[in-house]
Every structure is written in C-alpha cells, then in structure tokens.
N, C-alpha and C positions, 0 to 999 in steps of 0.2 A: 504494500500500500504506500502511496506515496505520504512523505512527509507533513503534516499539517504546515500551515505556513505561520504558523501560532508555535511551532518550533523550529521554523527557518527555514520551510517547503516553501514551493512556489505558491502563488495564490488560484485557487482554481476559477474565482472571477479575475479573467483575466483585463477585460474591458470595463470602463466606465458602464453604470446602467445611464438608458438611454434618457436624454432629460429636455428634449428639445422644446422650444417654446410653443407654450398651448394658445399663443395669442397669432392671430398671422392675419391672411387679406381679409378673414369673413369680415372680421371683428374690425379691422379701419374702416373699411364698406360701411358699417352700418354707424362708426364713429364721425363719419365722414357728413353719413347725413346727418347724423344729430347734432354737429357742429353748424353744416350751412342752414339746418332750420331755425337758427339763433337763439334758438331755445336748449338750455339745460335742465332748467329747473323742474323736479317732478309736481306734481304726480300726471303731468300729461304728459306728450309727446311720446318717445323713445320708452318710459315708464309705461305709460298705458299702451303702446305697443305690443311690448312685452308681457304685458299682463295677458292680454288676448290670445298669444301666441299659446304661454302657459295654460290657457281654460283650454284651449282647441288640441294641445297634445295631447295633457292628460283626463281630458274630459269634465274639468269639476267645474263647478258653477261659477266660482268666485276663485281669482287670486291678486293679494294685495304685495305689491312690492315692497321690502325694508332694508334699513343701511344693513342688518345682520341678522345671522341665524338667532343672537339671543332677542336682539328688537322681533323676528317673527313669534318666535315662544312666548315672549311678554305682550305683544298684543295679540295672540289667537288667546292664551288665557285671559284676559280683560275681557274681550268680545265674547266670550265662552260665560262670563260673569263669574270668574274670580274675585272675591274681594278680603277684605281683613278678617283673618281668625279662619279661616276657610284651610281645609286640608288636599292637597295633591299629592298623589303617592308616585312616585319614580320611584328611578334604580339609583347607587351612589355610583354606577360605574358608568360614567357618562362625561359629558362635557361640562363643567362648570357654569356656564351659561344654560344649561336645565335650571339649578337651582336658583341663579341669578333673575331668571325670570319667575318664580316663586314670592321669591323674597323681594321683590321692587314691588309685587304687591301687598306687602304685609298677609302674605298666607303662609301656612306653614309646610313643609317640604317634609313628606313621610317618606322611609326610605324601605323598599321591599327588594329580597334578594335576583340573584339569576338562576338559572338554570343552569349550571355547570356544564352542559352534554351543547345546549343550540347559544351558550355565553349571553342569555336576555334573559330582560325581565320573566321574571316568573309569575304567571296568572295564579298560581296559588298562593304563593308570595304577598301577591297581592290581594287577595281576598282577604288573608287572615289580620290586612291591616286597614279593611274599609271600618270606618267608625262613622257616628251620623252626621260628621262634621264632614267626611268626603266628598269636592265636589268634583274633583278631576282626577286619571290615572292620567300618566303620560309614558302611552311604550315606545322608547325610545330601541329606534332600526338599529343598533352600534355594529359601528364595521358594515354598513351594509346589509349584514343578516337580517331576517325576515320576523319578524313577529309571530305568536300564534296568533291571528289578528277575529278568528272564529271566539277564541276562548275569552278577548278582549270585549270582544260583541256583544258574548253572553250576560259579561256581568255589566253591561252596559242596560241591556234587555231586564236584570232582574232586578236591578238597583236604582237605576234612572242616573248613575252616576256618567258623567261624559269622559270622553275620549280623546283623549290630543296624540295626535304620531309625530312622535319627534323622529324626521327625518331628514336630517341634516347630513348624513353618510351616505343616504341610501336612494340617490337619484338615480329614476328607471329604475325602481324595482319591482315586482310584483306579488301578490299572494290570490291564489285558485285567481290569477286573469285581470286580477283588479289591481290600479297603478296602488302602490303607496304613496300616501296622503289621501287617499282619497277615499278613506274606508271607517274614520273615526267623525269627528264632532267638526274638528280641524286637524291642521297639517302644519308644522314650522321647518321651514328647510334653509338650509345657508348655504353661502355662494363666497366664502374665500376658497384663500389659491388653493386649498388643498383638498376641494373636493369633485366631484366628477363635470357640476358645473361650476365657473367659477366667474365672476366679477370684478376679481381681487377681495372682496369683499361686499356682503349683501346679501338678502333672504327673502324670504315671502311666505303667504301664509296661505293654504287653501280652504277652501269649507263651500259645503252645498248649503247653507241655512241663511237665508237674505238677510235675518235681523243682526244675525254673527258677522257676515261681510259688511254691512253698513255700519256696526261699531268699529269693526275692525281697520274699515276708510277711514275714517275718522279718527279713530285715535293716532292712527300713524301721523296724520297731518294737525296736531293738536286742537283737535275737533271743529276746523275750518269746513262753511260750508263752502265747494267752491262751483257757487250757482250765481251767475250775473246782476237775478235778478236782488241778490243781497247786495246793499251796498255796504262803499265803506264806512266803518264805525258800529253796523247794525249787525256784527257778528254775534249771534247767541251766546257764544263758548259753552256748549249741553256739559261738560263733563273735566275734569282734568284729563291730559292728555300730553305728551310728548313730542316732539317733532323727530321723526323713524323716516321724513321722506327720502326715497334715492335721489339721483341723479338721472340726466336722462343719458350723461353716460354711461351708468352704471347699466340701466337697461338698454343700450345699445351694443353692448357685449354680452349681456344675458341673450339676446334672441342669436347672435351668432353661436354661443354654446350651446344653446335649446337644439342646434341643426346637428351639432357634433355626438348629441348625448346617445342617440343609439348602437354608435360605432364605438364610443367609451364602455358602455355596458357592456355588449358583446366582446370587445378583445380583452375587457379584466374579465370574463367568466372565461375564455380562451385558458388566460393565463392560469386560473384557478384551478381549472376543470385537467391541467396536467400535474398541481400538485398532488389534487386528489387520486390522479391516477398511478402519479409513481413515487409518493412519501406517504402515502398510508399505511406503506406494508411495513414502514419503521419501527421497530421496537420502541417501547415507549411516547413514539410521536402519533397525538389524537388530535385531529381534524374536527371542526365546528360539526355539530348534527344539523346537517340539512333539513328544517321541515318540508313534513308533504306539503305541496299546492304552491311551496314559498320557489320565488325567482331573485336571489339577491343583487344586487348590484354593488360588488364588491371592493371595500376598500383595504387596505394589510389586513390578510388572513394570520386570525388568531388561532395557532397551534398550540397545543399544551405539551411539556415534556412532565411526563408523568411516572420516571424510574426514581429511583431508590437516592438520598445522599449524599452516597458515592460519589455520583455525577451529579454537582450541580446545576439548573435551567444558565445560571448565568455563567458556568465554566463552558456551557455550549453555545451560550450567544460572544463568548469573550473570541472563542475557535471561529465563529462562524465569520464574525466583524474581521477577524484577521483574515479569511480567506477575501474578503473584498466585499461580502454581504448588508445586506441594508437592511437590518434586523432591531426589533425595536422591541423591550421588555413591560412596555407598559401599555394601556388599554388607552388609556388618558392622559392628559398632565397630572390631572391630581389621581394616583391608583383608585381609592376612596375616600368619596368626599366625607363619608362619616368620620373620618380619619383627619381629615381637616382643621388647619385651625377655627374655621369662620363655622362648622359644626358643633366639633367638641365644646369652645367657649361661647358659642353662639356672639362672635363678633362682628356685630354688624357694620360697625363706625370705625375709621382708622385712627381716630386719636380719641377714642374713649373708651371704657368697658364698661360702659351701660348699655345694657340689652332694651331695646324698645318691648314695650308692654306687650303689644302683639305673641311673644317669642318667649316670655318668663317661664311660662310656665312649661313650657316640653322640654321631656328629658328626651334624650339620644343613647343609645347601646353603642359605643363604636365598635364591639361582637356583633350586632346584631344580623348579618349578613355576611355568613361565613363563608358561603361560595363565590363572593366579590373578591375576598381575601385569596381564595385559594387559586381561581385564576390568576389573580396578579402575580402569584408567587410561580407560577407555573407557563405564563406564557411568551410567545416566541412570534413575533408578526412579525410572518412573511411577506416578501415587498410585492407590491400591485398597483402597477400603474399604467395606464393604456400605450404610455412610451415607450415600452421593455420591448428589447428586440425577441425573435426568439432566440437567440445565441445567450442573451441575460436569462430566459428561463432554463436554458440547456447549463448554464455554467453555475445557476443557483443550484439546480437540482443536485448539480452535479459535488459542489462544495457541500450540500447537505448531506448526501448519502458518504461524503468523505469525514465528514466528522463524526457522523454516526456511526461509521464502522469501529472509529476509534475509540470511542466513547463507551459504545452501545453494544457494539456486536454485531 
C-alpha cells in the first residue's frame, strides 16, 4: 500500500478541486438590465422579477424576496404569527440563524433531537416536546437531506401546530414529487455563496396562504404600503417591522441561478450517488439513510466513522486533509447550539447578563439531545460541489479507500 502522505506518501488528491467561478455571462445579462433600468431599489423590478420566476419553478403561490436566509426565517415566523412567550421547536444542529430568528421574536426556541441513521430532526423528538405553548416546528432540510415531511404533516393534522421548512441547504429538492418549501405552513431558504443558489447573499420565503404572504410583504419592507394611491405622510405603519428588502441586484442574479439550479442538483447527486456506490462497503464508514419518497439536493455528505478509539474520527480526517481532501468535522459552526454560550446562559445582550423577561424562566439540558452530540463527535463531510471534476471524485475516492485500509482494514 502506498504510503499515506500524512507520513511523507505522495498525496493521492493530486489536483486542486475544481473551484471555478459560479458567476459568469447569465448573471451580467441580467445585471446589465437591472442597471440600464435605473432602478435598484426592491421590492420591484429585478426583485419582483425574480419572485415570479421563483412561484413559476416551484409552483407555490407566494414568494417574498430577503437580504438573508435568517431575514427569511424571521419573517415567515412573524407572518406565520409568532409572537412573545410563544414556543418553536427545532433541532440544535442547524445554523445559528434558526435560533436567531426565534429569538428576535421574543419566543422561545425548544430544542428536539435527530435521528442519528437520516442526521434530522426527529418527529418523535419532537412530539415529546409539543406543550400548549407550541406554535411552530421548524424541520430544518440540513445538508440537503430530506425531511420525513409525511410524519411532519401528521402532527400538523393532529395538533393544528404549523410548519416552517427550513430550507436553506436544500434547493431543488424533493419529497414523494413535491419541491421542498412547499409542503409546510412556509419555506425560508438563503442564497449566500455557499449554497446551490446563491446571491452572495439573500433568501426568500415561500407559503401558499394569502394572509401569510401579505404579512410577510410587508414586514420585509417595514410595513410600507407601496400603493400610489397612498400618499406621502398617510403611511399606516399596521405593525413593527424591519426593513429585509433586496436589491434589485440581488435579484438579478437570483433569476440567472434559478436557470442553473437543475444542473446543480443533478451533478451533486452524480457526485453523491458514486460515494454511495463505492464507500459504503467501508468498515466503519455509514452513509446518511436515505428516506423513501425523499430527492435530496445535496450539500457535504455527512458520513459517520463509527469504529472503536483506537482510531480516532479526527486521526482520519487529520490523514484525509493530508492526502489533499476537503473534509470538514462539523455539521455547523456552532456543533450544538444547546452547547452554546447564548443557550446555556441564555445571553441575549452583548454587554449585559440580564436575561429579558421573555427567556427567565426556561431551563435548557445541554444533555438533552444526545444524538446531536454523537454525530458531531462522529462525522466526516465529504466534499460536494457541482464544480468537482470527475478526476476530484476519482482521486477523493481514491485517498478514502487509502486511508481506510490503513486505518480500518
């Protein structure tokens, strides 16, 4: 066997992965007009462009443009009627901007485990922590992976509690035919650089419910009507409100990405659909469980090494990064947020430790979601990115299978 390069072997990624830039003619095109229309400013033009484009690909009624994924999360919970003392139950192994849009409403953020085997939320998880204060679950797509979006429904159906899909990973994806985002109460999905669409930065919110999108216009634009026949000074203001609008160049690269995103889905399941083919048969290396019906739209495949010790997950990610791999040991930035400082001490203000009133009263288990933990300590994200040649999948594979023999067996 050849020498690892983590003892002075060659490296078996021998090439850069491939990183070429994801902006190019579509995106000036459509840059181009939004500049000669002299108009920038949302929520028209290039924004309501793009919003249309978005109703017409994925079919849903309503989609509202924002600067970000957590701006979409915080207002589909608003327009969903979230307000203080109110409970949402997520998962802690998610993006910080979950929780952040919780707490900018003064609600409280309940935290329900994964499913260790498909790495998501767990519907039973989360039943055991609906109490009468719950007004929202929010299953969160991570990585791409697919929800049980059936099991979600149900307790939707038995509880009258709503539904937000946090799908900020998982553009173009699908469960039994139907897009995600478009199967819950609402949808918040983001659009920086690092996800299958991207903006640089920016999101949007879906929902088939008229009363939900017209809060939802509205909040984004700090509850402006923008109807002619209001003049100025005779603005309402119905509500507190924020200002979340894009730009309209922000949505003039959104509709050039909207063009791209079926070629994106398809060459990362390409890429996927060979790991599972030829690193399944690894000892100790386990692969996400695919649910029936689910189509993910994949971003780093979360593998688990799940041997003895002996071997530790990070003595194979130390081997792997040495052979040239782009290998990544965490789910998130924060592993779990229960774990967190702005949890445990429920810190909500940067220069005080006073807990707003809202917040006194819940305690937090940072145990309380042990299969959070034990993925984090257990996984290996493998790289996925629509740019990989296939000489980068042949040379990943290939560095994989070389450290596991050494390692592994």
């Amino acid at each position: 066997m050849t020498k690892l390069a983590i003892h002075g072997g060659p490296k078996a990624k021998s090439v850069p992965y491939g990183n070429s830039n994801r902006y190019g003619e579509e995106e000036l095109a459509q840059l181009r007009e939004a500049i000669d229309s002299g108009r920038l400013m949302g929520p028209g033009g290039k924004v309501a462009e793009f919003e249309a484009a978005l109703c017409g690909y994925f079919g849903a009624k309503h989609a509202i443009m924002v600067t970000s994924g957590t701006a979409a999360l915080h207002t589909a919970l608003t327009a969903l009627g979230v307000s203080e003392g109110d409970e949402v139950i997520t998962t802690p192994m998610t993006d910080i901007g979950t929780v952040a849009a919780i707490l900018a409403l003064h609600a409280i953020p309940v935290f329900a485990d994964i499913d260790l085997e498909t790495r998501l939320i767990s519907p039973q998880s989360v039943r055991e922590r609906i109490s009468s204060r719950t007004k929202v679950v929010i299953t969160v797509h991570m990585s791409g992976l697919v929800c049980h979006m059936d099991s979600f429904r149900a307790i939707r159906q038995e509880s009258g509690i709503k539904i937000l899909e946090d799908c900020a990973q998982a553009h173009g994806g699908k469960y039994n035919g139907d897009w995600l985002g478009t199967m819950g109460d609402a949808a918040g999905f983001s659009m920086n650089e690092s996800k299958q669409m991207t903006t640089g930065d920016g999101g949007f919110v879906f929902t088939d419910d008229d009363e939900t999108g017209q809060i939802a216009r509205l909040f984004r634009d700090k509850t402006y009507i923008r109807d002619q026949n209001i003049a100025r000074g005779d603005q309402p203001i119905l509500f507190f409100a924020p200002n979340y609008r894009p730009t309209g160049l922000q949505g003039a690269v959104g509709l050039a990405q909207l063009s791209k995103l079926e070629w994106v889905v398809r060459r990362r399941a390409e890429i996927v659909s060979r790991y599972y083919e030829e690193l399944s048969s690894l000892p100790y290396l386990e692969l996400p469980s695919l649910i029936e019906g689910g189509e993910p739209s994949f971003w780093p495949l979360s593998t688990r090494y799940t041997g003895d010790t002996r071997v530790t997950r990070d003595d194979l990610a130390r081997a792997l990064r040495a052979e040239g791999l782009l290998v990544d040991t965490g789910m998130s930035p924060a592993n779990n947020i229960l774990r967190t400082r702005l949890i445990r001490e429920k810190r909500y203000y940067p220069l005080t430790d006073t807990v707003p009133t809202f917040w006194r009263d819940t305690e937090y288990d940072s145990d309380s979601c042990p299969n959070v933990d034990e993925l984090q300590r257990t996984v290996l994200r493998m790289p996925v990115d629509q740019r990989y040649t296939d000489r980068d999948i042949d040379e990943t594979i290939r560095a994989t299978k070389k450290v596991w023999e050494y390692y592994c067996g």
